[in-house]
N, C-alpha and C positions, 0 to 999 in steps of 0.2 A: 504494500500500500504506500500510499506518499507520506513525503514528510511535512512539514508546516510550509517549509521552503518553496518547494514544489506547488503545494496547497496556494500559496499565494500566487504564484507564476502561472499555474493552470489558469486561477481567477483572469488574471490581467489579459492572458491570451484571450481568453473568453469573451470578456467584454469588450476587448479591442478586435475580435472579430462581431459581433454586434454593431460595431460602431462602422465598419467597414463593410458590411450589410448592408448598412442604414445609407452609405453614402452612393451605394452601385444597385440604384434600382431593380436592374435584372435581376439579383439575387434573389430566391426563396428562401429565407431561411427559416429553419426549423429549432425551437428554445425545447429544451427536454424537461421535466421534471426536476423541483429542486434537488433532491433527492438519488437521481438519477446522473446527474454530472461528476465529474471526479473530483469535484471540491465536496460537494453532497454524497456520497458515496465514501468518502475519506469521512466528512464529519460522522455520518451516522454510521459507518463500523466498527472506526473506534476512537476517532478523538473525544464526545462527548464522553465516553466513561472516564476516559482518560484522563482529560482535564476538568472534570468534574469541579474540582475545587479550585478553579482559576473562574474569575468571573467574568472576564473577555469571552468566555466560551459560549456562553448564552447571547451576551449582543453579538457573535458571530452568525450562531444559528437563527436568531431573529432578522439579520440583514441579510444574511443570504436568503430566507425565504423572502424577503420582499424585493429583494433585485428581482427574485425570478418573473416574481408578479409582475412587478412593474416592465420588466423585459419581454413577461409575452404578450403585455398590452400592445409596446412597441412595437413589437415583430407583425400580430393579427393587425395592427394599420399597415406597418410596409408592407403586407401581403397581398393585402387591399387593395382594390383597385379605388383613384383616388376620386371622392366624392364629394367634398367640402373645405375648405378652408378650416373651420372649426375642426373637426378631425384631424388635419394637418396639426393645428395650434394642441390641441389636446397631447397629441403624439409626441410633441416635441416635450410638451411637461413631464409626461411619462418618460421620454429618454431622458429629462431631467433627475428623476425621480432613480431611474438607474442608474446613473454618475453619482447620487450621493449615498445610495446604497451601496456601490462599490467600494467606494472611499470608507465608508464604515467598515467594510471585509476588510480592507486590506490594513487598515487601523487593529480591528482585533487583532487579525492574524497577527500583525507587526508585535501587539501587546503579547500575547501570547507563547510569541518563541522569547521577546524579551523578557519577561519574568522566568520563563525554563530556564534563562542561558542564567539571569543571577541565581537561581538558585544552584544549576551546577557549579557558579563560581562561589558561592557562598558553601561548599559543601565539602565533603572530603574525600570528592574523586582525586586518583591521578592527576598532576603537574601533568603531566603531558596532553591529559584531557580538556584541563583545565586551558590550557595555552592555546588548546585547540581550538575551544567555546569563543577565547576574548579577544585570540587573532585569527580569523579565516581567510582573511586574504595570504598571509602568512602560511596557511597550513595547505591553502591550495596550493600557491605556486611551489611547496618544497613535494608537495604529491605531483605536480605537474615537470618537473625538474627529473625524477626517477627515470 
């Protein structure tokens, strides 16, 4: 399964293709189920148990269901063939609506791996772990140097 990391990145591709959707008519696109995407799929197998007691995890699971909402509002207009100005204007609130539900995902998620990483630094893993959590640019490049 993914890691937080991923989890955020899946998110941003995601919505950055909606938004790239949104700008090439031709496209149909198709929004899945919250549940069904791999950020929704990642939370309900096992991060919610997981992070149960981190409290980012609940406004996670609340913004990601309403992106989706507000996403397949978006989408069932772009599918549409176009029939009103008002529609149009509605649409546009709704792809508003999913810009700042994104920004909440990527906020918890941001909170979430940040409080994991202080607690592996407040903790009494391995130095070498430890080193690894506070510098990752660091741990890449000497993985990438091998």
């Amino acid at each position: 399964m993914i890691d937080i990391m991923i989890a955020r990145l899946k998110h941003v591709e995601w919505a950055y293709q909606l938004e790239l959707a949104l700008k090439k008519k031709d496209i149909i696109f198709d929004i899945g189920s919250y549940d069904q995407c791999e950020l929704g799929q990642w939370l309900y197998s096992e991060a919610i148990k997981l992070y149960a007691n981190i409290p980012e995890i609940d406004l996670l699971e609340s913004s990601h269901k309403m992106f989706h909402l507000a996403a397949e509002r978006v989408v069932k207009w772009h599918n549409a063939p176009r029939i009103s100005t008002r529609l149009d204007a509605q649409a546009q609130v709704d792809f508003e609506e999913a810009q700042r539900m994104s920004k909440d995902i990527i906020y918890s998620i941001t909170m979430l791996e940040f409080r994991l990483l202080k607690k592996y630094k407040d903790s009494n893993a391995p130095d070498d772990l430890k080193n690894m959590i506070l510098h990752p640019l660091k741990t890449l490049n000497s993985i990438l140097k091998k």
